[in-house]
N, C-alpha and C positions, 0 to 999 in steps of 0.2 A: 594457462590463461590464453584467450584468445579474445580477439577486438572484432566484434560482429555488426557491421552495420546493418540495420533494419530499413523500410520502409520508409522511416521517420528520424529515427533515433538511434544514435549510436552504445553500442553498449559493453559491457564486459560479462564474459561467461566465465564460471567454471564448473565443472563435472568432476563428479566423486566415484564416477565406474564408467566401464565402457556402454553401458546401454541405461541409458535413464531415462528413467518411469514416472518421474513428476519433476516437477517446477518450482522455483520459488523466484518472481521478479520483484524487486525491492528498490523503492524509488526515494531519491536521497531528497534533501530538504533545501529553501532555499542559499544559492549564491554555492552550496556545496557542488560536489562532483559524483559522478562512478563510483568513483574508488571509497567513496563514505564509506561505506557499509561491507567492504568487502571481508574485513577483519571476522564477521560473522559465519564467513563461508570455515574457520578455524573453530569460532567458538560455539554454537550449534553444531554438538555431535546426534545427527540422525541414523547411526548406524544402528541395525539390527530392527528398521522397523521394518514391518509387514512391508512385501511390495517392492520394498527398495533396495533386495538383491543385485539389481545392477548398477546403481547411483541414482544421483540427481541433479540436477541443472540450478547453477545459481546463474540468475541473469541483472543486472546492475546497467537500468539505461542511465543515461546521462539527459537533461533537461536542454533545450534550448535557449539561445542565450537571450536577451529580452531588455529593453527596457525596466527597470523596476521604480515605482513611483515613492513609492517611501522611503527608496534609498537615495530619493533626488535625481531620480531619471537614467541612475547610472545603470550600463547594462552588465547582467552574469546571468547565470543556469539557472529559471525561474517554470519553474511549469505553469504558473501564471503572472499577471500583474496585480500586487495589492497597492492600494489606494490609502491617502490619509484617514477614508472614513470604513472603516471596516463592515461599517454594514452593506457597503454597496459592492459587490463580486463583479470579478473579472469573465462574465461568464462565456464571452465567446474564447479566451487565453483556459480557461478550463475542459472546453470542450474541442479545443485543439489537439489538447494533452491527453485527452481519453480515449482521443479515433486513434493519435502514436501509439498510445498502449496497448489500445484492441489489436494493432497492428499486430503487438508483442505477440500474443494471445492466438490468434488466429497461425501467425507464425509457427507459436509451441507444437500446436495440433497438426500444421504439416509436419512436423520434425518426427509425430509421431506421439507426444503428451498433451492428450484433453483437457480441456476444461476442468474438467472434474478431478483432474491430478496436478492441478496448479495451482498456487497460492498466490495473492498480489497484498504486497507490502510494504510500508512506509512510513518516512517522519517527517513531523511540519509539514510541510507542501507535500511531500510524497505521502504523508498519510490519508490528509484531504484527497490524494488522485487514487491512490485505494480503497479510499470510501466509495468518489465517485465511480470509479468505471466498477467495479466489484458489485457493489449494491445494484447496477444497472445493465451487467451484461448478459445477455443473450443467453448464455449457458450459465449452465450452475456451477461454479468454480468451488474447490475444498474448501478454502476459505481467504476469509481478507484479516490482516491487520494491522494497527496501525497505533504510530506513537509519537507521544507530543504533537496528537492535531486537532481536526474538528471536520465535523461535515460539512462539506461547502454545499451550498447551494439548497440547504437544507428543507427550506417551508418548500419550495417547489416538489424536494424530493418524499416528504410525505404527504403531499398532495395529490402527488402523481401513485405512489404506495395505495394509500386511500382507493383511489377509482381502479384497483386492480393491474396497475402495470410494472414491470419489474419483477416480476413473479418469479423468473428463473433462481433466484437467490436469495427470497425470503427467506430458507430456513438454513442457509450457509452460515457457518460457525465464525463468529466476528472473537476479536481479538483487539482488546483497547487498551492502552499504558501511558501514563501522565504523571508529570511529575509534578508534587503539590507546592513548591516556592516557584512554578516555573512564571515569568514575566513576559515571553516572547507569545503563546498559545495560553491563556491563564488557565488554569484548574477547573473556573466556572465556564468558559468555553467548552472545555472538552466535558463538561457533564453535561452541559446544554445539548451536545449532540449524542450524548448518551442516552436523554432522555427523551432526543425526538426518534432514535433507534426503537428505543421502548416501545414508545407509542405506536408505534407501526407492528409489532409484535416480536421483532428482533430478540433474539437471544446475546446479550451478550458476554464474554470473558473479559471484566474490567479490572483492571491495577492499578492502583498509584504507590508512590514511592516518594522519599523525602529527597527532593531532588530539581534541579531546576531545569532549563530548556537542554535534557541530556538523555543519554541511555545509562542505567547503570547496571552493575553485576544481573542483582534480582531479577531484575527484566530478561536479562538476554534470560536466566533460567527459566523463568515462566515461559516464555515464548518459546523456548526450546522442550518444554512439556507439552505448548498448547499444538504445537507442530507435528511432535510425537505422534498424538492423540488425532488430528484430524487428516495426516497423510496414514494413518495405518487405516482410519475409515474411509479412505477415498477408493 
């Protein structure tokens, strides 16, 4: 394990061989940390897929610490600010979050892993910053996925879809998981952005599960199939 600071963001890596050939950056959810998700770098077994003879890079940033308004102002690791009213986004605290990440990204690709051999991934707030910067960046990335969230900033981004922009990742392989007692992101949230995906012509891989604001077994399996599937076609 090594502690890598970025550009932006500080983060945690680990590597499963000495030369790695793709990416997976995974971004934790609010008030969380790093270390959320590292448990994953155990329980996703990628071995033997196409390509990844030499390993892979797990990278886990950590969010900035922030202001948060509906938690009463008090500050922790928020890749944005939510508000009492949730229809109205945070969107300059969003687009903060996505130039760190592109940092990420741009990063990979000096180290020597494309775009196209990276994955960006998350939950709650990390899932929303996988929607966003994934669906919008520059190059075609393997794919995005994301769990227990919603697409922020949504009507803007199929508006902009719409007149032709974002083009690099139209046809990148999306990856959605929801869990259907959940309270925090509700069920009909995350289909609402399921179905503004649609609309734009998105392909998506959707799951739910009887389960609330969490990850459970199923999931990590699906996503360890849907992973499989889009680093052996990258």
């Amino acid at each position: 394990m090594t502690f890598a600071p970025t550009h932006l963001l500080p983060c945690l890596e680990f590597t499963t061989g000495p030369e790695p050939s793709a990416s997976i950056i995974v971004m934790h959810g609010l008030g969380a940390s790093a270390d959320d998700f590292v448990p994953f770098v155990q329980e996703i077994d990628l071995r033997g897929v196409p390509g990844l003879e030499g390993g892979m890079r797990w990278i886990f940033p950590s969010a900035p610490e922030r202001p948060v308004t509906i938690n009463g102002g008090y500050r922790m690791p928020a890749w944005y600010d939510i508000g009492h009213d949730r229809s109205v986004e945070d969107a300059v605290g969003l687009r903060e979050s996505q130039a760190a990440i592109e940092a990420l990204l741009a990063l990979e690709a000096a180290r020597g892993v494309p775009a196209q051999r990276t994955v960006v991934a998350g939950f709650s707030q990390g899932c929303a910053m996988a929607l966003l910067v994934g669906l919008r960046y520059r190059e075609r990335l393997a794919g995005v996925a994301g769990m227990s969230g919603y697409l922020p900033l949504a009507s803007e981004f199929t508006t902009e879809r719409a007149a032709g922009k974002h083009s690099a990742n139209a046809k990148t392989p999306i990856f959605l998981a929801h869990g259907t007692h959940d309270d925090v992101v509700t069920l009909a949230r995350g289909q609402a952005s399921l179905s503004a995906l649609h609309s734009v012509g998105h392909q998506v891989d959707w799951h739910t599960y009887p389960m609330a604001h969490s990850v459970c077994g199923p999931e990590v399996r699906d996503l360890e199939r849907w992973l499989r599937k889009v680093l052996a076609a990258a």
